[in-house]
Backbone as JSON, one array per atom type, in Angstrom:
{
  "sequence": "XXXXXXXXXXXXXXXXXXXXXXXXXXXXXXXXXXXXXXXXXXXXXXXXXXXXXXXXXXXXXXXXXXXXXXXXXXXXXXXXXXXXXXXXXXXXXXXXXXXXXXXXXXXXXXXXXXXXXXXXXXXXXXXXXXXXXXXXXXXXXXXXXXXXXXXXXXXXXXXXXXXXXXXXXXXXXXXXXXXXXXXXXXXXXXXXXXXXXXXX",
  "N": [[-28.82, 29.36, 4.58], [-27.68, 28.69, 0.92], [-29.07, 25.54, 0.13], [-26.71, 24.03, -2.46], [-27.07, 21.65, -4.76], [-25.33, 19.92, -6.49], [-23.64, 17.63, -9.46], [-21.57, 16.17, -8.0], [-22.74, 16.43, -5.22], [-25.19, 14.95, -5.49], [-24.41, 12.23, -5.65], [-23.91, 11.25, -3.32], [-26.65, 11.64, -2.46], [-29.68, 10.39, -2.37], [-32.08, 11.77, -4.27], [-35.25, 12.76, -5.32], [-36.48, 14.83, -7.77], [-38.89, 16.14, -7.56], [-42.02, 18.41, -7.8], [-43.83, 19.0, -5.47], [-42.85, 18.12, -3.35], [-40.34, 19.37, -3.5], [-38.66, 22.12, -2.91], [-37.26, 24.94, -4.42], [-34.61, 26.08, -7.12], [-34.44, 25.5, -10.26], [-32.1, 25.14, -13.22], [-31.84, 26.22, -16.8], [-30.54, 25.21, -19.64], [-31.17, 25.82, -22.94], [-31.78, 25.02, -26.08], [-32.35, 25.33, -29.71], [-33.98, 24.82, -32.27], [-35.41, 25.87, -35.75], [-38.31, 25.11, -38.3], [-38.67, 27.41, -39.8], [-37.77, 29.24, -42.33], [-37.2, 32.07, -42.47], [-36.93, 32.66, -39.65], [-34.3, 31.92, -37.86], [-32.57, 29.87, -36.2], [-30.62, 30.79, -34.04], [-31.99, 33.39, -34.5], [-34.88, 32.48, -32.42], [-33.57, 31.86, -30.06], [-32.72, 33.77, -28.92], [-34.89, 35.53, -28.9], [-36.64, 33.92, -27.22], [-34.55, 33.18, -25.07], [-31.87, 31.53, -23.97], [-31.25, 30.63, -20.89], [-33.46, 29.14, -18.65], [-35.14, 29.77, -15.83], [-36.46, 28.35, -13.24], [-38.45, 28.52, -10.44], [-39.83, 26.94, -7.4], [-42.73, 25.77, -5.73], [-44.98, 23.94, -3.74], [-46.21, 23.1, -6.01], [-46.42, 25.35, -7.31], [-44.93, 27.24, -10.28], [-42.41, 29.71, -11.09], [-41.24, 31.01, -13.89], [-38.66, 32.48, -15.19], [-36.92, 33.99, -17.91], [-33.93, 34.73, -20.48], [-34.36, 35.98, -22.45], [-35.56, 38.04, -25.05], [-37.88, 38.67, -25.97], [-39.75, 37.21, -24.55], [-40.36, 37.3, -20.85], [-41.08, 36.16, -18.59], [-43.02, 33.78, -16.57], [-45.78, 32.53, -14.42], [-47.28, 30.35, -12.7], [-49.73, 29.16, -11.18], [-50.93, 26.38, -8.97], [-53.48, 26.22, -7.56], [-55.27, 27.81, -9.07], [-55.35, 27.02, -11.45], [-53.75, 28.2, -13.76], [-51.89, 30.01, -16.48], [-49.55, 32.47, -16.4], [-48.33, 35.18, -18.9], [-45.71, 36.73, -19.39], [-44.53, 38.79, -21.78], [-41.96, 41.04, -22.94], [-42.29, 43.37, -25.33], [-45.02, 43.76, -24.18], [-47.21, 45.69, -22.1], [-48.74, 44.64, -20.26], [-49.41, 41.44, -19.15], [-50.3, 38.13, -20.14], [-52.86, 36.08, -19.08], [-53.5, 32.29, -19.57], [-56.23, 30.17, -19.19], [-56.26, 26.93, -18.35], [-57.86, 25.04, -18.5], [-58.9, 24.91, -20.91], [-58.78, 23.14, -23.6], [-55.67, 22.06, -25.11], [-54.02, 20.46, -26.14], [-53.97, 17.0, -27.96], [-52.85, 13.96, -27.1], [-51.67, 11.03, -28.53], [-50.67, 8.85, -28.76], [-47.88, 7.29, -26.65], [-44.49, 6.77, -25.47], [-42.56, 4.64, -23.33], [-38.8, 4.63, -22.41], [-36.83, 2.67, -20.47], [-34.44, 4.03, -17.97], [-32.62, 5.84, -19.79], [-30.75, 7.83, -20.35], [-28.47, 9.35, -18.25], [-28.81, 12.36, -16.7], [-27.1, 14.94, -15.13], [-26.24, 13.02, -13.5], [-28.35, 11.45, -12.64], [-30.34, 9.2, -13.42], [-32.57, 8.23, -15.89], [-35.92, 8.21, -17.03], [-37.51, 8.27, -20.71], [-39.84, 9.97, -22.11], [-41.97, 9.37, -24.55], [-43.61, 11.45, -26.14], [-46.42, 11.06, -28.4], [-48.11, 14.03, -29.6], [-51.05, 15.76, -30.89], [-50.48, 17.99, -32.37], [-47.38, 18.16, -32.31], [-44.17, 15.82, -31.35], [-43.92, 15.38, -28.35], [-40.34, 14.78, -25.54], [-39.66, 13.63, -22.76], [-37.83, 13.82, -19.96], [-37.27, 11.6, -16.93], [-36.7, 11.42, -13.6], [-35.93, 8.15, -12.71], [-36.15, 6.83, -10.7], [-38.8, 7.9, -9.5], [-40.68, 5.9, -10.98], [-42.28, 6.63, -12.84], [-45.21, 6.0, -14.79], [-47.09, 5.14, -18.43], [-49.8, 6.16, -18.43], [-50.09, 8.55, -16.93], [-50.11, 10.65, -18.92], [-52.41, 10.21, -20.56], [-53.97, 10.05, -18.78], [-54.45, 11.86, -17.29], [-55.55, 15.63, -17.88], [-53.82, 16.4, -20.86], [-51.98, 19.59, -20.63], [-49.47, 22.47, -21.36], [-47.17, 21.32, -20.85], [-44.58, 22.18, -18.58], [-46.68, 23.24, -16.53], [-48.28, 20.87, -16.49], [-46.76, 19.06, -15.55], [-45.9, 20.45, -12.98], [-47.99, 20.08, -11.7], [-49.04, 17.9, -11.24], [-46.9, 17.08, -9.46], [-44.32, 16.8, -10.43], [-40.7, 17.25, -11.64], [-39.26, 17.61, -14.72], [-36.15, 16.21, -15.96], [-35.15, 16.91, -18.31], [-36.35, 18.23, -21.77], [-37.61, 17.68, -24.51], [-39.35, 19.64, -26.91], [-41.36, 19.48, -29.94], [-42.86, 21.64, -31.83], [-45.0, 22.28, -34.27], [-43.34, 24.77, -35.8], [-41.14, 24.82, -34.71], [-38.59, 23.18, -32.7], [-37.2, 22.74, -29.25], [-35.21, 22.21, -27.08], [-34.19, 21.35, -23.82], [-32.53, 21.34, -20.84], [-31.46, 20.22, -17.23], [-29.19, 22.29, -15.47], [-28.42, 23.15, -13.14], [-29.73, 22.71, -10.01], [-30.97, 23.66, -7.17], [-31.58, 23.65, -3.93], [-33.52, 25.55, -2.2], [-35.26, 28.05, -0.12], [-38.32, 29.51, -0.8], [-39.72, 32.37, -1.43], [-43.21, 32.8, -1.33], [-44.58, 35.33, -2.38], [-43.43, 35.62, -4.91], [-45.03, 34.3, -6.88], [-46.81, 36.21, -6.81], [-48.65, 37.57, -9.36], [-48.43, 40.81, -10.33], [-50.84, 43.65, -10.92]],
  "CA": [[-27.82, 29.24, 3.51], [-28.61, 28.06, -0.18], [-27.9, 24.16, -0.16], [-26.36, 23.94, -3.74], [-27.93, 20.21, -5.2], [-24.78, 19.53, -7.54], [-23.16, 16.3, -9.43], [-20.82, 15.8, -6.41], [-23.77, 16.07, -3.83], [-25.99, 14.3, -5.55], [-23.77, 10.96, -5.61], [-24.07, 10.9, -2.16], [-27.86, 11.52, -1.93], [-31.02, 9.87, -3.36], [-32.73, 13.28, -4.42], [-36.17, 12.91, -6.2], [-36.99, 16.05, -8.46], [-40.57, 16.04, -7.45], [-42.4, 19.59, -8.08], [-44.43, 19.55, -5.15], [-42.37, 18.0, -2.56], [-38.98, 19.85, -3.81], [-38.79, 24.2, -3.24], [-35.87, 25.62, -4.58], [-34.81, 26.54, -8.26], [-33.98, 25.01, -11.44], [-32.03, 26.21, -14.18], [-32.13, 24.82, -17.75], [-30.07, 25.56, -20.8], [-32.28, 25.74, -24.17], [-31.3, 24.75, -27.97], [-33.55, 25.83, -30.18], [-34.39, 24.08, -34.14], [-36.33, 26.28, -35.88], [-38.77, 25.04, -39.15], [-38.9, 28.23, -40.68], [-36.83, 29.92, -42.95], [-37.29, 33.64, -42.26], [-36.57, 32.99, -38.17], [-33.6, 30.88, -37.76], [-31.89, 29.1, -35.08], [-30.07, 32.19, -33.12], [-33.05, 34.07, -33.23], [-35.27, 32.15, -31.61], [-32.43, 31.55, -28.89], [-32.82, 35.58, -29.11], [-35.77, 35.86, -28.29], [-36.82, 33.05, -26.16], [-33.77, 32.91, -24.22], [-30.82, 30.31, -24.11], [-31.51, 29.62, -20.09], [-34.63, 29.39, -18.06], [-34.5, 29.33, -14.33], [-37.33, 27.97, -12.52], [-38.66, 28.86, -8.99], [-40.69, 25.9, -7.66], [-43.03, 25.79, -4.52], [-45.94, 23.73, -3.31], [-47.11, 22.61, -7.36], [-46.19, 26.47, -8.62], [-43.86, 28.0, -10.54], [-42.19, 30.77, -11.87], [-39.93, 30.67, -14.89], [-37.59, 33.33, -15.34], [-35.78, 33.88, -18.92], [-33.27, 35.65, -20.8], [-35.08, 36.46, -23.58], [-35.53, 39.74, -25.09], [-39.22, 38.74, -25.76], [-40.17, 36.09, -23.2], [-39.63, 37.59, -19.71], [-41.34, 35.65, -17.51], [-44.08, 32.98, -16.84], [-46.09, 32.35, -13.23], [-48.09, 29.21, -12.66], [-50.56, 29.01, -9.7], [-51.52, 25.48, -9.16], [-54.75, 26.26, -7.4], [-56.18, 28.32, -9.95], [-55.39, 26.15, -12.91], [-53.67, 29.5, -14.67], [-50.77, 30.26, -16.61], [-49.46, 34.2, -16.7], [-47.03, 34.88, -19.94], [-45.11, 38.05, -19.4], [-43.77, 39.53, -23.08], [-41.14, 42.24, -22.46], [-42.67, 45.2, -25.64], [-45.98, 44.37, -23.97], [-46.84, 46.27, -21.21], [-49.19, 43.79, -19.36], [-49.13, 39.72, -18.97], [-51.48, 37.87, -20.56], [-53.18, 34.56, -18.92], [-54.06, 31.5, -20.04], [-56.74, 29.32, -18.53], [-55.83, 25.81, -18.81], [-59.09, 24.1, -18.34], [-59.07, 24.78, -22.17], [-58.13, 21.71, -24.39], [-54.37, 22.67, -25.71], [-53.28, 19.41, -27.2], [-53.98, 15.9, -27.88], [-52.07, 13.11, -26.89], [-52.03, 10.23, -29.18], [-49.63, 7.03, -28.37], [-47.04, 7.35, -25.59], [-43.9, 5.33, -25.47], [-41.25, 4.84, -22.66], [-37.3, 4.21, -22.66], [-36.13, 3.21, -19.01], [-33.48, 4.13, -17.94], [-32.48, 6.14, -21.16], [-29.77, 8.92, -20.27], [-28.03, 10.37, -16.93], [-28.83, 14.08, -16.38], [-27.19, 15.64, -13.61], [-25.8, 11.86, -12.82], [-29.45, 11.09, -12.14], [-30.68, 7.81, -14.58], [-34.01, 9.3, -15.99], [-36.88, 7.23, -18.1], [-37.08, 8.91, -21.31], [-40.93, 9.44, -22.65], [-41.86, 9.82, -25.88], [-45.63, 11.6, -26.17], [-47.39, 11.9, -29.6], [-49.69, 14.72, -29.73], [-51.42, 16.46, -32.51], [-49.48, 18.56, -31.79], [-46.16, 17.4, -32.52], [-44.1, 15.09, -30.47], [-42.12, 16.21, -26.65], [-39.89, 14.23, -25.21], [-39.36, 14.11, -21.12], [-36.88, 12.85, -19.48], [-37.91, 11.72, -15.33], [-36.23, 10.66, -12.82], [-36.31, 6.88, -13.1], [-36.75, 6.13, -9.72], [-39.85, 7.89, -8.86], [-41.33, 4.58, -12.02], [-43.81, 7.19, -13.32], [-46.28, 5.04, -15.84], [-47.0, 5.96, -19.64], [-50.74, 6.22, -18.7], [-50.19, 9.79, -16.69], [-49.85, 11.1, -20.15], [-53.79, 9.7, -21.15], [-55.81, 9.91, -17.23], [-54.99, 13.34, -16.9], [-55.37, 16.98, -19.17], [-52.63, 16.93, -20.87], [-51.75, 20.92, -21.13], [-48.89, 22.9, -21.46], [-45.97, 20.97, -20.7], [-44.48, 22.27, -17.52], [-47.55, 23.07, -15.92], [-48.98, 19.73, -16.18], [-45.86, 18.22, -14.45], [-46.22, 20.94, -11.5], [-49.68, 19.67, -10.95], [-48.94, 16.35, -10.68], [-46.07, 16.95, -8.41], [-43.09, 16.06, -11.26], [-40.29, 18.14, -12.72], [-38.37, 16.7, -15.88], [-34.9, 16.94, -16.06], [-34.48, 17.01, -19.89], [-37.77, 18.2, -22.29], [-37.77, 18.18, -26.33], [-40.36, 20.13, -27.32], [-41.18, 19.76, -31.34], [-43.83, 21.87, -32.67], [-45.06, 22.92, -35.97], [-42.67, 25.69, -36.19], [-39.73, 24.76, -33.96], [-38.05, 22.21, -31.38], [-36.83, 23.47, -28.23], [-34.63, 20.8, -26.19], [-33.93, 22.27, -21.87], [-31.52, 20.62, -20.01], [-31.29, 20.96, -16.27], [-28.08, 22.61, -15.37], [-28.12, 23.0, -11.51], [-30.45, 22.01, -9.23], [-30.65, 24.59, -5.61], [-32.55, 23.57, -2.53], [-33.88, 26.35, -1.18], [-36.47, 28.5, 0.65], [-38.83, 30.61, -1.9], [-41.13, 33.07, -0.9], [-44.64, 32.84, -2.13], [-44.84, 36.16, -3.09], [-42.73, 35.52, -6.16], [-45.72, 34.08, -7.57], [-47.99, 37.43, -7.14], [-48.46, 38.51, -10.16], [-49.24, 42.65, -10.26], [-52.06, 44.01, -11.43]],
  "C": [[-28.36, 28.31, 2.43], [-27.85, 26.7, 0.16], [-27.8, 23.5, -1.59], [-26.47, 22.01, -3.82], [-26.55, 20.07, -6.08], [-24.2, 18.31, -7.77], [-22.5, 15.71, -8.24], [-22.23, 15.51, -5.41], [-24.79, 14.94, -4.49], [-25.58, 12.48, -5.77], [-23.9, 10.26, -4.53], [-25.53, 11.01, -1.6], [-29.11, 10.92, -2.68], [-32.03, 10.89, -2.61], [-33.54, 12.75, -5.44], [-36.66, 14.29, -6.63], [-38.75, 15.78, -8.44], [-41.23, 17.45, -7.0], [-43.17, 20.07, -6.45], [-44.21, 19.29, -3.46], [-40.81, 19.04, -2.62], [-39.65, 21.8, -3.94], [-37.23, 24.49, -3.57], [-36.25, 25.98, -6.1], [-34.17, 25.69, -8.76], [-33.66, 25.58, -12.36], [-31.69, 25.45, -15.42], [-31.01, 25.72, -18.58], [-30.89, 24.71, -21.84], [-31.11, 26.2, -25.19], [-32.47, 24.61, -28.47], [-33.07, 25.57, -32.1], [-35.25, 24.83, -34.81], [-36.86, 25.65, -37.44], [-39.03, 26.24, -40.0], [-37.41, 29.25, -41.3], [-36.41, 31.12, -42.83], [-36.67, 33.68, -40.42], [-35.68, 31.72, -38.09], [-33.19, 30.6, -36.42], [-31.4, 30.44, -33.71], [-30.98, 33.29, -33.04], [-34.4, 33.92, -32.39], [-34.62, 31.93, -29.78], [-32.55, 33.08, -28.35], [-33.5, 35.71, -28.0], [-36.93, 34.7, -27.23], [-35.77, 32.74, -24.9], [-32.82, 31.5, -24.37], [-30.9, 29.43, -22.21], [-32.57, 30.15, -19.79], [-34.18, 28.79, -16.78], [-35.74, 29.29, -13.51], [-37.62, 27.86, -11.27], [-39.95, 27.92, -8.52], [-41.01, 25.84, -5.92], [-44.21, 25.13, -4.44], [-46.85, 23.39, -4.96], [-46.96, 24.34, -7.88], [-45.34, 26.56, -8.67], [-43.48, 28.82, -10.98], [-40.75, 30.91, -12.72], [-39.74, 32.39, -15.08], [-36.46, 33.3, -16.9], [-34.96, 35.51, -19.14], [-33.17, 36.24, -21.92], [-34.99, 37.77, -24.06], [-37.06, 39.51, -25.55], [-39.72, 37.98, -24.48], [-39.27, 36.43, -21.89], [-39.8, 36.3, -18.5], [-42.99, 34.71, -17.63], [-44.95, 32.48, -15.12], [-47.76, 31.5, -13.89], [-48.8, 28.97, -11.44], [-51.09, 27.63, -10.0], [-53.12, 25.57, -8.65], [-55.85, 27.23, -8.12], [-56.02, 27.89, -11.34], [-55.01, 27.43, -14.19], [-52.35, 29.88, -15.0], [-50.7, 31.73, -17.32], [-48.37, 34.49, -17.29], [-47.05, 36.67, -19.33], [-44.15, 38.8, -20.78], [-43.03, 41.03, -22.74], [-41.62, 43.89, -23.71], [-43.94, 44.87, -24.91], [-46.43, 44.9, -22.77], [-47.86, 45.6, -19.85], [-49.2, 42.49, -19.88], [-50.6, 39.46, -19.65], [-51.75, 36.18, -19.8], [-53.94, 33.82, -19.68], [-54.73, 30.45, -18.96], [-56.7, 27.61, -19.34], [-56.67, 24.56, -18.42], [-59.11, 23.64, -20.12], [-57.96, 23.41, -22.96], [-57.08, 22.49, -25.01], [-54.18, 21.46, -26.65], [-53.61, 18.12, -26.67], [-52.83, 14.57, -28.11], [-52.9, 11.45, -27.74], [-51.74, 9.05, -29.08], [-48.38, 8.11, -27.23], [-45.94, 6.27, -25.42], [-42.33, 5.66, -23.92], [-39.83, 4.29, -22.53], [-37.01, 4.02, -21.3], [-34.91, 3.28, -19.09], [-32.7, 4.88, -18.65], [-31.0, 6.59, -21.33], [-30.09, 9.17, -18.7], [-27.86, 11.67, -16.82], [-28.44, 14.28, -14.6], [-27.14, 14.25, -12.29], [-27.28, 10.82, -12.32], [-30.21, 10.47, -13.51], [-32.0, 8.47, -14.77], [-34.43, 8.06, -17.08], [-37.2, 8.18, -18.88], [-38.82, 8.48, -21.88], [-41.43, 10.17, -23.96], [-43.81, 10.27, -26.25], [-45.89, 12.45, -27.56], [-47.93, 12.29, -29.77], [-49.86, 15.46, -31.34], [-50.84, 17.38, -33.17], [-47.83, 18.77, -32.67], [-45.64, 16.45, -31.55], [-42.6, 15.6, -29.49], [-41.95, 14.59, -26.25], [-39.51, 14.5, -23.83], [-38.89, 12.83, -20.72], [-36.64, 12.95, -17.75], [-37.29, 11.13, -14.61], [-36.81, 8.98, -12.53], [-36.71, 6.25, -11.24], [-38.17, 6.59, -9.11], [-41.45, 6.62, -10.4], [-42.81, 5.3, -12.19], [-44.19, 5.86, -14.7], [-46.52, 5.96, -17.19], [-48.51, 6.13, -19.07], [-51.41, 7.73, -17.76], [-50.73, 10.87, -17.87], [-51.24, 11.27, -20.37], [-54.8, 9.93, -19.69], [-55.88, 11.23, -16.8], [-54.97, 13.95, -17.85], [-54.21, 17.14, -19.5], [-52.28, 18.53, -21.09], [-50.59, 21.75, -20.6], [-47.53, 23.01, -20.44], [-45.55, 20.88, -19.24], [-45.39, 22.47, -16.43], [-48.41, 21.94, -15.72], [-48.27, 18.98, -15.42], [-45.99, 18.77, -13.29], [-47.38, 20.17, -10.83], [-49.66, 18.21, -10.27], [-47.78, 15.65, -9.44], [-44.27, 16.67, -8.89], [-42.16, 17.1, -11.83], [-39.5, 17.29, -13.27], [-37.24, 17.18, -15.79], [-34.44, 17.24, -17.16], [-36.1, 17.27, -20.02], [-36.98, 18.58, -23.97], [-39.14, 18.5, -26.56], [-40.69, 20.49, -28.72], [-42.79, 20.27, -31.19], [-44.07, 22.07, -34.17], [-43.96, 23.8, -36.66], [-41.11, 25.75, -35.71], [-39.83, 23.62, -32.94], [-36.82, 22.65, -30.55], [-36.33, 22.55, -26.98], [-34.3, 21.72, -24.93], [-33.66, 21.25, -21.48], [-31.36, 21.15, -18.73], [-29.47, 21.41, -16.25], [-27.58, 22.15, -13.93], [-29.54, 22.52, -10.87], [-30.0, 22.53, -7.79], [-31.67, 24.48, -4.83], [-32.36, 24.74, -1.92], [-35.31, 27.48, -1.02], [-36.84, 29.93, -0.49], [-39.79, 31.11, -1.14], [-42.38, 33.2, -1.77], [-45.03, 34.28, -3.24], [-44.31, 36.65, -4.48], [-43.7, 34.93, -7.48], [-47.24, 34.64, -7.52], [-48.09, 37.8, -8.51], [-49.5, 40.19, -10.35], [-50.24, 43.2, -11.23], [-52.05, 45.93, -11.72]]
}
């Protein structure tokens, strides 16, 4: 039986959101800012989706939206590879993430900042070339700003799988848009591996 993680339960338990000790799913609600004039606000929300629901096992994952472009996303931690799924195209495309994505420039942290999901989170502020995300971590596992700088930083959620971390809040500003995800729920339970086959 699923054991549903919610505000109520989690009052009574000291639950660390940690990617690689924690299997179950996560589900986010996304607000979406867009910088351009021609693609506004509602249709990025369109076509990226308003939630994302995350399937998390052993450092992978597999995001799940409700997109009408962005279907789906599968993360293998032992092959360092992320597989985008676009709904007109008719195969996935990967990205190898050895490749330099983005530079991290200054790093700043807030403890304590905001309670997501009743759970006190340290709030970090990372300047890349990028633009600048914002992640918001469970404050008791006293992650350090210098994660940010000793490892690759690359592509957001996959760098937290790796390291064993999921965020409960993320602002994501780029060039063209900022994309804030909020956890919603939070469900302990048993995933099967084969959710992160992807078909050939």
């Amino acid at each position: 039986m699923r054991k549903k993680i919610t505000l109520i339960i989690i009052l009574f338990h000291a639950f660390h959101v940690s990617a690689q000790t924690f299997e179950g799913k996560i589900s986010y609600s996304n607000v979406y800012q867009s910088k351009s004039r021609t693609l506004p606000n509602y249709k990025l929300a369109e076509l990226f989706g308003l939630n994302h629901t995350y399937f998390l096992k052993d450092g992978d994952y597999k995001l799940v939206a409700n997109g009408t472009l962005l279907e789906w996303q599968i993360f293998r931690k032992a092959e360092n590879k992320l597989v985008t799924k676009m709904t007109p195209i008719e195969k996935s495309e990967t990205s190898e993430l050895s490749d330099k994505y983005d530079q991290v420039k200054k790093v700043e942290v807030l403890r304590n900042s905001i309670k997501i999901l009743n759970i006190d989170c340290d709030e970090f502020i990372v300047h890349c070339r990028r633009g600048t995300h914002k992640y918001y971590l469970d404050s008791r596992l006293n992650i350090q700003t210098k994660i940010f700088t000793d490892n690759e930083f690359n592509r957001w959620f996959a760098f937290f799988s790796k390291l064993g971390i999921t965020p409960l809040k993320m602002i994501i500003e780029t060039e063209t848009d900022t994309c804030e995800s909020t956890a919603q729920e939070i469900s302990e339970e048993s995933i099967d591996m084969n959710i992160f086959v992807v078909e050939k």
